[in-house]
C-alpha positions, 0 to 999 in steps of 0.5 A: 500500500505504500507503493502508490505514495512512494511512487508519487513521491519520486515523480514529484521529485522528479517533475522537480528536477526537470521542471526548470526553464529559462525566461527569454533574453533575461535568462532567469531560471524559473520553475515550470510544472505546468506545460502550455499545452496545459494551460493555453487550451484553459486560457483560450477558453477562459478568454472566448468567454471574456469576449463573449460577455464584452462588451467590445468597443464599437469605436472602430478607430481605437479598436483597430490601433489596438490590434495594430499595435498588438500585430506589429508588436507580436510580429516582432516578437516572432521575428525575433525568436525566429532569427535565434532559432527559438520559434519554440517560445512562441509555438502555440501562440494564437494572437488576439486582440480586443478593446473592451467597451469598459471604464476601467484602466487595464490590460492583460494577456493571456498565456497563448497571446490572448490580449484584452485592453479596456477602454479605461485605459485609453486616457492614461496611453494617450497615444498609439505608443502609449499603447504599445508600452503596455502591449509590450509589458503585457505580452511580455508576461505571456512570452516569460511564462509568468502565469505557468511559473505562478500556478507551478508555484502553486502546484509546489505548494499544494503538492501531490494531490494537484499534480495526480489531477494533471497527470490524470487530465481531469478537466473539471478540477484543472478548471477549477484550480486555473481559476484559482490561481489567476487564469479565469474570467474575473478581470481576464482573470490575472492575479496580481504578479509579483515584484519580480514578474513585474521588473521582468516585464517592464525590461522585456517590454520595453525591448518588444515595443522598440523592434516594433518601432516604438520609441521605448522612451515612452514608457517613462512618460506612461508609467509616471502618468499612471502613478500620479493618476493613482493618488490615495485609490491606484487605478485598477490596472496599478492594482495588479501592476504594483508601481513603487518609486524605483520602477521609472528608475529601473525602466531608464536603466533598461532604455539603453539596451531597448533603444539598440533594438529600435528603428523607427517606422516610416 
């Protein structure tokens, strides 16, 4: 009888051992229990329903920008990866972009490329590089794996018992424990990241942006016009994007490194 145990004791240790990746141009070893075939199916799934509900934006204008903005930047990210023979980090990527008709100012991209802005957000970016410096921080996320290393995390924690439910593939209970964890419909679902998810973001972001031919620059401006709008209440989008006085800092020390990557378009 204490075979079974024994037995999921050591694949455990062994999911462990291998369960390791690296986060693209950081180099950041993270921990990886949770494969995108896992968790990008859920995500999309999660995401058509967000959708559903909407309501989209009937500006056509402001719609469209978006989904520029979103295909010059995943475009970029493709091509980039593609030239290092790293196609891998975006295999399984189906790119979508959708402004959401609602006064709240936020954005977020789901593991897959799924992407969502909210209309709320529109006065903070002011521009179409305003919005590419949250495109870019968004889908930066998505190509580190945050949400993978989050619920990995939380499969460390939990032990066992979730892992026996992936392994197993029941559905139902890997449902239940993406909502858990950040990847369901409340608010696109996204959880707040964490401190370092947040940094890795912001340097990835700023590098996506500028091989798109935004200027990377404009990521000072966005950022600082965010943190004074928050005064005693942040806005949503600060909420789960937590800003401290050494993020404008943090961001100028990368500009260096992004602005070799940025070519401005024609």
């Amino acid at each position: 009888m204490r075979r079974i145990p024994n037995a999921l004791g050591a694949l455990i240790l062994l999911l462990f051992i291998s369960g390791c990746s690296t986060v693209p141009i950081t180099g950041r070893k993270q921990l990886s229990l949770v494969s995108d075939a896992q968790l990008i199916p859920e995500s999309a799934a999660s995401y058509e329903q967000v959708i559903k509900e909407g309501p989209l934006s009937k500006n056509k204008e402001q719609t469209e920008m978006i989904r520029r903005v979103g295909a010059r930047i995943s475009e970029a990210v493709e091509q980039y990866f593609a030239e290092r023979n790293q196609s891998d980090v975006v295999a399984g990527f189906d790119w979508e972009f959708n402004l959401i008709e609602e006064d709240v100012p936020n954005a977020w991209c789901m593991p897959g490329g799924k992407v969502a802005f909210y209309t709320g957000i529109l006065p903070y970016t002011q521009d179409e590089t305003g919005v590419a410096v949250v495109m870019g921080h968004e889908i930066a996320h998505a190509i580190a794996r945050h949400s993978n290393e989050r619920v990995s995390h939380q499969m460390a924690v939990a032990g066992g018992g979730i892992l026996t439910a992936w392994m197993a593939k029941d559905s139902e209970y890997q449902e239940a424990i993406l909502a858990a964890y950040g990847i369901g419909t409340q608010l696109g679902g996204i959880l707040p990241y964490s401190r370092l998810h947040e940094s890795e973001a912001d340097h990835m972001g700023l590098i996506f942006m500028a091989m798109a031919g935004y200027n990377p620059e404009a990521a000072v401006d966005f950022w600082q016009r965010m943190a004074e709008a928050g005064g005693e209440k942040p806005p949503e989008f600060l909420s789960t994007h937590p800003s401290d006085e050494t993020r404008v800092q943090d961001i100028r020390e990368h500009l260096p490194e992004a602005m070799q990557y940025y070519r401005p378009r024609p």
